[in-house]
N, CA and C of each residue as an Amber inpcrd file, in Angstrom:
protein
   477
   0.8390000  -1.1670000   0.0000000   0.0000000   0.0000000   0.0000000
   0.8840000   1.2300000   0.0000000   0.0970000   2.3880000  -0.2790000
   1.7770000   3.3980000  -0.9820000   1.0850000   3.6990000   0.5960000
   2.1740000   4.7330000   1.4710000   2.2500000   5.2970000   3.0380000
   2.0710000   4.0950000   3.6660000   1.3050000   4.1330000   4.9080000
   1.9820000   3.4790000   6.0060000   0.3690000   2.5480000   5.9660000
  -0.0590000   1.9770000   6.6270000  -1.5550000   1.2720000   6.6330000
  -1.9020000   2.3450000   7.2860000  -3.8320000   2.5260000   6.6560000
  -4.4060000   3.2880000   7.8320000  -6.0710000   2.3810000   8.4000000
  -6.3990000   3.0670000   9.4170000  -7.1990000   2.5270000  10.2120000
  -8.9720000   2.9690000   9.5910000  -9.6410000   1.7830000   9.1790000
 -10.8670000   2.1550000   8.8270000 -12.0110000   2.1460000  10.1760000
 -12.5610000   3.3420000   9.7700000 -13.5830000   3.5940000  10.8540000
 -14.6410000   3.6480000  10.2600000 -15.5690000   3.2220000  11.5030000
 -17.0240000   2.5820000  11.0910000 -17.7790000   3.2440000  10.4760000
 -17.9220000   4.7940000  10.7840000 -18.7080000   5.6540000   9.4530000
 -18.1400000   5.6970000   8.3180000 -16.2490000   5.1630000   7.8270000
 -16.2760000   5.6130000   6.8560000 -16.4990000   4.2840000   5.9980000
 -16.3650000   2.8570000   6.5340000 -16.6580000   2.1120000   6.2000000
 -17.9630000   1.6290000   5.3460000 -18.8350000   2.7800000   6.2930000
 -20.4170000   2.5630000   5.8970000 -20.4240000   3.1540000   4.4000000
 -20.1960000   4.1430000   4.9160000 -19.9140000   5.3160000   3.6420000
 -19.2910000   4.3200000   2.2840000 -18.1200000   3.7780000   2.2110000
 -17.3690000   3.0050000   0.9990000 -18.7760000   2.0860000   0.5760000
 -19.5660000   1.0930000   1.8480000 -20.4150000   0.1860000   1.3810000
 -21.3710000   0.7050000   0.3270000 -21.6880000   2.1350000   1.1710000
 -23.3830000   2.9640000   0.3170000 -22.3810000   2.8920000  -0.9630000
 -21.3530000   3.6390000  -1.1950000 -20.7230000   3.6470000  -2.8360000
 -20.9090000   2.8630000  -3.9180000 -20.4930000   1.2880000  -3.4760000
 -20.1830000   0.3220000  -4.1150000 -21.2940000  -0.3000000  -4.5260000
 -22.1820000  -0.1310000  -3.4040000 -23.5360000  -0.4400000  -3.7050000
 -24.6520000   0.0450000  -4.5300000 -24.2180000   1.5090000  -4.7660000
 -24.9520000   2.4850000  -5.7920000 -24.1980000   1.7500000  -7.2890000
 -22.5570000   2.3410000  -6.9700000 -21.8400000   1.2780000  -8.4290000
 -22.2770000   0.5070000  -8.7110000 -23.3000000  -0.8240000  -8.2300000
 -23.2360000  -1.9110000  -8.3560000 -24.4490000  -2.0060000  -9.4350000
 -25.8160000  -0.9940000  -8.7110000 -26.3150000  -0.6690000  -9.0530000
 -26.3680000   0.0010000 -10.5200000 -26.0240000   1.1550000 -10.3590000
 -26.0460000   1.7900000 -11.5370000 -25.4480000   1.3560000 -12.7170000
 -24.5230000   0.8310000 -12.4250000 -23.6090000   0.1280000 -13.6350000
 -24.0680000  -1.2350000 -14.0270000 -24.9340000  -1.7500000 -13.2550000
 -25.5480000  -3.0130000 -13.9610000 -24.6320000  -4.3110000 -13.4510000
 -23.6830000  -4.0490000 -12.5890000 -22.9600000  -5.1560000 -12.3920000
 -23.3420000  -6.4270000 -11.7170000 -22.2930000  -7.3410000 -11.4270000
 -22.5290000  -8.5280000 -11.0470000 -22.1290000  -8.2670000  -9.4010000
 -20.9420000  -7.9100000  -9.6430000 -20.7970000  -7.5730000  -7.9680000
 -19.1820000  -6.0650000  -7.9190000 -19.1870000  -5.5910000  -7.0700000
 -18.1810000  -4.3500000  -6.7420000 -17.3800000  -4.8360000  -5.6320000
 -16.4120000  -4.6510000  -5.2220000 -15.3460000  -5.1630000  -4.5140000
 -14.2800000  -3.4160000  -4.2450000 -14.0930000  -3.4720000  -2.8300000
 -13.2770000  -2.4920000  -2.3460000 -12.5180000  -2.8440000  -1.8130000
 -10.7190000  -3.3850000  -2.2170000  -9.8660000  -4.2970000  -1.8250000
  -8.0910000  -3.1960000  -2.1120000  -7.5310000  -3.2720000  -0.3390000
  -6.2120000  -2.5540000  -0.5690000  -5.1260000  -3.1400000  -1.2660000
  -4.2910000  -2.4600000  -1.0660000  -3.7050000  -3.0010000  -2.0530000
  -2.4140000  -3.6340000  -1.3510000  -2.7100000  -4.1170000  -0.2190000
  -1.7920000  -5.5200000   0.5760000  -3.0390000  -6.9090000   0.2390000
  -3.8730000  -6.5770000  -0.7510000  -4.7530000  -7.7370000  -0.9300000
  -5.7470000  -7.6970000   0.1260000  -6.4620000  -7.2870000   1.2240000
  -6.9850000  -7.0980000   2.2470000  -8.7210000  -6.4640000   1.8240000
  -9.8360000  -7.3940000   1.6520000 -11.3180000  -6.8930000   1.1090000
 -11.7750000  -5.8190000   2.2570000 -12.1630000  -4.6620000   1.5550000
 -12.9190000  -3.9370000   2.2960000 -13.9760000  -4.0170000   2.5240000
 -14.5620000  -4.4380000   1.3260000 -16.2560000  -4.1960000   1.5420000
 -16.2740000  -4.4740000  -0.0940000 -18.1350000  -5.3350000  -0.0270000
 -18.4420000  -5.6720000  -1.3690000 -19.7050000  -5.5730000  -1.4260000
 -20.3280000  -6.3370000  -3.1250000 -21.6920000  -5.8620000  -2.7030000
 -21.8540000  -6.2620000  -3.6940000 -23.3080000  -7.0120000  -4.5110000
 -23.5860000  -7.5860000  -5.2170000 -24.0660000  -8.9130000  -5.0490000
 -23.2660000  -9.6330000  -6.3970000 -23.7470000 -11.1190000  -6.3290000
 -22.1250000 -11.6250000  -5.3720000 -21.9600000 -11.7780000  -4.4250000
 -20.4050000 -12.7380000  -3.9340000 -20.8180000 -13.9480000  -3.2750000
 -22.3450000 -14.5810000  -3.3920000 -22.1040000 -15.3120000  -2.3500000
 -21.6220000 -16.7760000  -3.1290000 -20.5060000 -17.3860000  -2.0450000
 -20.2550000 -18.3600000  -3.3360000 -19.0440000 -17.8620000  -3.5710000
 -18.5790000 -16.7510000  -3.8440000 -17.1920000 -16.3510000  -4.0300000
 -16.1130000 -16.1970000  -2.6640000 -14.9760000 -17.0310000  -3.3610000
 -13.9590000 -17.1100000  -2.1240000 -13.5570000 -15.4820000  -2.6310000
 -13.8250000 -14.6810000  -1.4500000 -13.1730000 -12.8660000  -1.6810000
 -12.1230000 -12.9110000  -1.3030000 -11.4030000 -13.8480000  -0.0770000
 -10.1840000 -13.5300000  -0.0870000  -9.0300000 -13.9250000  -0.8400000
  -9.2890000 -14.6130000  -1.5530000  -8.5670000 -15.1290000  -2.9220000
  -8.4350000 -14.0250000  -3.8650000  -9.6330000 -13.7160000  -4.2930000
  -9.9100000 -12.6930000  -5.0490000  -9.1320000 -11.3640000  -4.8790000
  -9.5180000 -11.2890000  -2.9170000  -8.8990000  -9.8260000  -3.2350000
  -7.1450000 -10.0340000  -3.0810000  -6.5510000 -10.7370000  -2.5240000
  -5.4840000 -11.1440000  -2.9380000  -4.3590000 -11.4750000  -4.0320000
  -5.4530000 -12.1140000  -5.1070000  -4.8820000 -11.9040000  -6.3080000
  -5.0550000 -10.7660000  -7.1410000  -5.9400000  -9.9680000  -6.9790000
  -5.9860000  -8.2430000  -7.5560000  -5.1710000  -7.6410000  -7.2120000
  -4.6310000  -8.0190000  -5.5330000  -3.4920000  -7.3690000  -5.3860000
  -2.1580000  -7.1970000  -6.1690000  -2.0470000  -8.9440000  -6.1220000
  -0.9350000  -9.2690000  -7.0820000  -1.2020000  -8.9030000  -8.7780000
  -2.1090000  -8.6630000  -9.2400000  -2.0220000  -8.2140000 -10.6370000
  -2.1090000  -6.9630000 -10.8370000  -2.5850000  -6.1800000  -9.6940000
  -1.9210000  -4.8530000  -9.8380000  -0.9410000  -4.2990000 -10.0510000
  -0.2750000  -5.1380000  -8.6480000   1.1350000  -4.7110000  -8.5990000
   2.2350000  -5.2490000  -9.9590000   1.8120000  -6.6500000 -10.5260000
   2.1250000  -7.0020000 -12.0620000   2.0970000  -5.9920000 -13.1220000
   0.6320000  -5.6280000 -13.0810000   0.0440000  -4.3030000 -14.1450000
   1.5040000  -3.2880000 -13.7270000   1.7760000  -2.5950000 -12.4140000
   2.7580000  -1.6680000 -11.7470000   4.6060000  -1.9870000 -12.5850000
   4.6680000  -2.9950000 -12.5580000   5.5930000  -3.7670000 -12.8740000
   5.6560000  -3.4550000 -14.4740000   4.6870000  -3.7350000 -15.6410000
   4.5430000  -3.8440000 -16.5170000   5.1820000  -2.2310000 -16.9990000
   3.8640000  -1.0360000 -16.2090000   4.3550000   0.1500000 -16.5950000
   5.4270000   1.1590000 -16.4010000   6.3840000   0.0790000 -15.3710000
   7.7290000   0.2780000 -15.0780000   8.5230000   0.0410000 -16.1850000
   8.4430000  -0.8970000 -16.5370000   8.8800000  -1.5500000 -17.8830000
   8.8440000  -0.8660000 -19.0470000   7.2860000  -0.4160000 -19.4690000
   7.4010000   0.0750000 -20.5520000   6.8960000   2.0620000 -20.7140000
   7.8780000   2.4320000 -19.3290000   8.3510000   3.4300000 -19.2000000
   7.3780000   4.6180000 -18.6460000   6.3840000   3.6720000 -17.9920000
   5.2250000   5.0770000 -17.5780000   5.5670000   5.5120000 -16.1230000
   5.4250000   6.7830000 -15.9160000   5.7180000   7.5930000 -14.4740000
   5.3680000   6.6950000 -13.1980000   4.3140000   5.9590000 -13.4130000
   3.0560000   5.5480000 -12.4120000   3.2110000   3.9650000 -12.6720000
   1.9490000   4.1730000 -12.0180000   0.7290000   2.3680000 -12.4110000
  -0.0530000   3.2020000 -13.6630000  -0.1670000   1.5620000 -13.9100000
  -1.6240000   2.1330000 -14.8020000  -2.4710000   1.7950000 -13.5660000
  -3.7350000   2.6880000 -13.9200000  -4.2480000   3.1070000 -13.0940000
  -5.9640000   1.8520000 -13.4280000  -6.1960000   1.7230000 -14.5870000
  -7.3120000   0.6650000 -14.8300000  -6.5740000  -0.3280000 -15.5380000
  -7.0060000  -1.5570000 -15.2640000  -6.9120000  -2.9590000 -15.9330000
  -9.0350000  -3.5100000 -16.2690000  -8.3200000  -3.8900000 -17.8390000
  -9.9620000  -4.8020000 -18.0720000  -9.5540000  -6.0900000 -18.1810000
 -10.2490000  -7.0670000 -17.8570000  -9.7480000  -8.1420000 -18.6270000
 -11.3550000  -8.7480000 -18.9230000 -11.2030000  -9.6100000 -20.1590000
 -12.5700000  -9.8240000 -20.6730000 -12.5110000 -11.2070000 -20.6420000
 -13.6760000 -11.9940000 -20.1560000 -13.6890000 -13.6350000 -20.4370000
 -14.7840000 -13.8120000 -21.3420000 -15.2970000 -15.1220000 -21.4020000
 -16.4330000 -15.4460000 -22.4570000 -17.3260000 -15.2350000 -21.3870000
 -17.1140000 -15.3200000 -20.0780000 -18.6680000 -15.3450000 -19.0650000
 -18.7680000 -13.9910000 -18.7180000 -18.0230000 -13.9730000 -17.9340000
 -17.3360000 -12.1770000 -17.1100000 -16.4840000 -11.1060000 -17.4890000
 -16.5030000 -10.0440000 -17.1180000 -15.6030000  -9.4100000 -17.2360000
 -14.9970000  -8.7690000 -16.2760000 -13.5880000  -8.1090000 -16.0990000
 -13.4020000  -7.4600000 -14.6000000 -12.7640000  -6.2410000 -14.8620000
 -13.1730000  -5.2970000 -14.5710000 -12.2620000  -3.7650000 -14.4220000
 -11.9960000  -3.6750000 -13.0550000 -10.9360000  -3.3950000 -12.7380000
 -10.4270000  -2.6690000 -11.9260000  -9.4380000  -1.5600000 -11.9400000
  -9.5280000  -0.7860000 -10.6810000  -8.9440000   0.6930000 -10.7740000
  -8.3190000   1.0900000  -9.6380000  -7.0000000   1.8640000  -9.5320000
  -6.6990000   2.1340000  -8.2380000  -6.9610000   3.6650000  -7.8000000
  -7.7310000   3.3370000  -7.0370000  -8.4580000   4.6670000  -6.2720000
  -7.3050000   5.4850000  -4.8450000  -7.1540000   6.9420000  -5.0570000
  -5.9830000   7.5070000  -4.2380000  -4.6900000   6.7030000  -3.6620000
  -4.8230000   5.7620000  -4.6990000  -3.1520000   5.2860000  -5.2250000
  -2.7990000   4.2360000  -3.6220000  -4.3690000   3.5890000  -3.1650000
  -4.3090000   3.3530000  -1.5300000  -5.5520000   1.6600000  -2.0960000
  -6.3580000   2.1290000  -2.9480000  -7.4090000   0.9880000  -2.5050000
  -7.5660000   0.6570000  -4.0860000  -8.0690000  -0.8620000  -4.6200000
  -8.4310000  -1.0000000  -5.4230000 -10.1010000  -1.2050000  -5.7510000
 -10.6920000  -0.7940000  -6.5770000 -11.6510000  -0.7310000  -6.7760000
 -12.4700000  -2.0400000  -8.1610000 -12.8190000  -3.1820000  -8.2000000
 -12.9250000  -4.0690000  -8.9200000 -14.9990000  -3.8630000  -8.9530000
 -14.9100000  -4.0400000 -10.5620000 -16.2720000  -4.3090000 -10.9500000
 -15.7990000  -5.7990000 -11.5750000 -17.0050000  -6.6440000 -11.2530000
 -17.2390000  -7.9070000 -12.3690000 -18.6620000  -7.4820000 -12.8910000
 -18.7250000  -7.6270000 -14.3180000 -20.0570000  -7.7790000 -14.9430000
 -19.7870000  -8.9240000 -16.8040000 -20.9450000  -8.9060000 -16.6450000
 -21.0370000  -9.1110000 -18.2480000 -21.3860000  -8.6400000 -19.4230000
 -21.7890000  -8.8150000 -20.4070000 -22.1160000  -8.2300000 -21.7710000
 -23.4570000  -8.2420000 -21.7230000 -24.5060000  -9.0390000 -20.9430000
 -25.6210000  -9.0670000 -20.9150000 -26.2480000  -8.1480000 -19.9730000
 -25.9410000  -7.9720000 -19.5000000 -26.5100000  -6.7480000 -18.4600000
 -25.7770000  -5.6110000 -18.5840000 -24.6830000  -5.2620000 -19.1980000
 -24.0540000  -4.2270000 -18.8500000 -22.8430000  -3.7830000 -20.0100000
 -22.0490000  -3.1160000 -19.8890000 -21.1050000  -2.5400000 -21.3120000
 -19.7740000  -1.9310000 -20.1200000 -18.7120000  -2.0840000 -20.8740000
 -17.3650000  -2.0590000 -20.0990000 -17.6710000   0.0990000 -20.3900000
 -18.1750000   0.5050000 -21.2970000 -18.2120000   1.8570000 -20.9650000
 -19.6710000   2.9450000 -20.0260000 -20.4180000   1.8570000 -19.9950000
 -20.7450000   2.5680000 -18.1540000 -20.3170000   1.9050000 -17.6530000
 -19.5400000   0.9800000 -17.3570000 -18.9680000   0.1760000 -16.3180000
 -18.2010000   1.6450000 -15.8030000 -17.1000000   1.5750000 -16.9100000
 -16.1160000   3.0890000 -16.9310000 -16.7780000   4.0640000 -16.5610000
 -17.7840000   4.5830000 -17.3510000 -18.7840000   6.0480000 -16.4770000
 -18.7990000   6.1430000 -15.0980000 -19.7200000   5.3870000 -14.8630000
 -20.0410000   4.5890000 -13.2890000 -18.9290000   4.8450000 -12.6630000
 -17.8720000   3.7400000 -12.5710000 -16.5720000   3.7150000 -11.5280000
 -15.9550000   4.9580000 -11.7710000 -15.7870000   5.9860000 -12.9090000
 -15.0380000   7.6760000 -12.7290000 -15.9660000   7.9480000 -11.3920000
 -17.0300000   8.2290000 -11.5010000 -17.7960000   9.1520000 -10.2920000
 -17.4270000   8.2300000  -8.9850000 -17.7270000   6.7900000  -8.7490000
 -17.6060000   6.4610000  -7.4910000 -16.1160000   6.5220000  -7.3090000
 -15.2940000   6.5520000  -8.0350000 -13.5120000   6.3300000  -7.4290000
 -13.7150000   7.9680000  -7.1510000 -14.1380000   9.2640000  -7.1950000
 -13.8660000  10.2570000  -6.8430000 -14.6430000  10.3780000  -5.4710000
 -15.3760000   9.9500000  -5.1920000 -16.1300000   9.6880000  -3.9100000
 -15.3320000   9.0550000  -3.1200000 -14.9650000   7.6290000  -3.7420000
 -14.1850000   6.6160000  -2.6690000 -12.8100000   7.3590000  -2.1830000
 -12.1050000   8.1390000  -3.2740000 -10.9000000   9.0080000  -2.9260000
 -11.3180000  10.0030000  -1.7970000 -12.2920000  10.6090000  -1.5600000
 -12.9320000  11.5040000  -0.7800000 -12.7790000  11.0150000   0.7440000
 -12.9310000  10.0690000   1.1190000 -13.5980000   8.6920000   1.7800000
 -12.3830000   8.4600000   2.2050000 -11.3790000   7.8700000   1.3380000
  -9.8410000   7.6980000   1.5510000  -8.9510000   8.6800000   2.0020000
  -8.8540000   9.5820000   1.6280000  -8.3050000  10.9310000   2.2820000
  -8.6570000  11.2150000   3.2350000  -9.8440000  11.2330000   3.6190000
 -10.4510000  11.6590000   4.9580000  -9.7740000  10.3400000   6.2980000
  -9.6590000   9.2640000   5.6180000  -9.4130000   8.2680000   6.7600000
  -8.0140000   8.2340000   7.0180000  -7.0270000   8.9270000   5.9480000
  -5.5750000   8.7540000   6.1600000  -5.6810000  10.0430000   6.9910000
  -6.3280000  11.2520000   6.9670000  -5.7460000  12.8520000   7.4110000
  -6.3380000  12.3070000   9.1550000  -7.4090000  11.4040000   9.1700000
  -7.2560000  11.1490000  10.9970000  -6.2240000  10.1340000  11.3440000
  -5.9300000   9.4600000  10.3940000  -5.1040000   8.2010000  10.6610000
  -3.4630000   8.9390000  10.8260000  -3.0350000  10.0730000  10.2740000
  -2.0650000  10.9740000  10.2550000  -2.2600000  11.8800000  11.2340000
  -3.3450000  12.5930000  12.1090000  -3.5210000  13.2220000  12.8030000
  -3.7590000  12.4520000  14.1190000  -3.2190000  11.3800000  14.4130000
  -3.1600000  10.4550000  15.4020000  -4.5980000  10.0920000  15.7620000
  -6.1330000   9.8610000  15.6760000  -6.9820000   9.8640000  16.0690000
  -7.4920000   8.1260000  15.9610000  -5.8580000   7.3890000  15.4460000
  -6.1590000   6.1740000  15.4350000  -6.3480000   5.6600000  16.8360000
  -7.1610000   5.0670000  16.9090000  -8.0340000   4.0850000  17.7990000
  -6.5460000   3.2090000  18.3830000  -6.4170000   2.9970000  19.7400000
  -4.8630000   2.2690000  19.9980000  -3.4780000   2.6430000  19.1130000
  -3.4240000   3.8710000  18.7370000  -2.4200000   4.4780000  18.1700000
  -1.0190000   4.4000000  19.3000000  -1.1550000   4.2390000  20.7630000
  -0.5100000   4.6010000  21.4190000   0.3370000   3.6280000  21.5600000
  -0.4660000   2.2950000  21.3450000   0.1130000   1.0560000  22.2370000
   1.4360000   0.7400000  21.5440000   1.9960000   0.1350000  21.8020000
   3.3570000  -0.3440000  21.2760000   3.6740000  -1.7690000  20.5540000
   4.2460000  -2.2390000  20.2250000   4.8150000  -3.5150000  19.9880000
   5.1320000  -4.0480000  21.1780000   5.5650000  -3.4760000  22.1500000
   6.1430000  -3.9370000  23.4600000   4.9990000  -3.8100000  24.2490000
   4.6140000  -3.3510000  24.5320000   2.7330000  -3.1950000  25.0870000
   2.3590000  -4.7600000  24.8160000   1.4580000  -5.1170000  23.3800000
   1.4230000  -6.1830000  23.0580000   2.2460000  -7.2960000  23.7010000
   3.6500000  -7.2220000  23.6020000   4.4330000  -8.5840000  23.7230000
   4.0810000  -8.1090000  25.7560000   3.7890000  -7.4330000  26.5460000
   3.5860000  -7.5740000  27.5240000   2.1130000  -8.1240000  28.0320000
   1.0840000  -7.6980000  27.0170000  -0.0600000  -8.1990000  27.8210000
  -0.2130000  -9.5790000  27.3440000   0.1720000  -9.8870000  26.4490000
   0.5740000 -11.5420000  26.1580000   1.5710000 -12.5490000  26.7580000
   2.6200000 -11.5360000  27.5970000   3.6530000 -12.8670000  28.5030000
   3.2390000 -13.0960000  29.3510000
């Protein structure tokens, strides 16, 4: 994850769910997925039941950071910032939102088109960035929840 991990709190959590869930909505999808980018699911919404997510969000991780790899390679400043990939059943976009969380739609051709998929996810990744910023500037302004305790704290209330 680019900076340090930060700490999700329960309103803003709620907040990412209402997002993904409008995305999910509006865009016609199959299901929306809000996953960091140490592989770690935030929150989803749709069709998942039945889906192993932590696999999922695990390996998005790793093909991000592949995709990252790629545009190292062939000389871009950054990441790329969206990956599509298309199957005969599904399809998957994903996007990295304030360069902190990934943002994954699955849909298909029957319900839906990879360009509102795209419409759709521009407006919610500017929301979810909203959302994200706000949780790093308390997570940076110390207002993390057990911010204090230590590593040594821990290894004491456990010996």
């Amino acid at each position: 994850m680019a900076g340090s991990a930060f700490v999700m709190y329960e309103a803003e959590q709620k907040e990412i769910q209402a997002i993904i869930e409008r995305l999910t909505h509006e865009s016609r999808a199959k299901a929306c997925f809000v996953i960091d980018k140490n592989g770690q699911a935030l929150a989803s919404s749709g069709q998942v039941a039945g889906l192993d997510i932590t696999s999922l969000a695990s390996l998005t991780a790793g093909s991000i950071s592949a995709t990252g790899g790629l545009a190292r390679v062939l000389g871009e400043k950054g990441d790329f910032t969206a990956t599509y990939n298309e199957g005969d059943r599904d399809n998957l976009y994903m996007t990295i939102v304030g360069q902190r969380i990934i943002l994954v739609v699955t849909f298909n051709n029957d319900t839906s088109s990879l360009g509102l998929v795209r419409l759709r996810v521009k407006k919610a990744s500017e929301e979810l960035a909203g959302v994200i910023q706000r949780i790093v500037t308390k997570s940076d302004a110390g207002d993390a929840p057990l911010g204090e305790i230590t590593d040594d704290d821990i290894d004491n209330l456990f010996s």
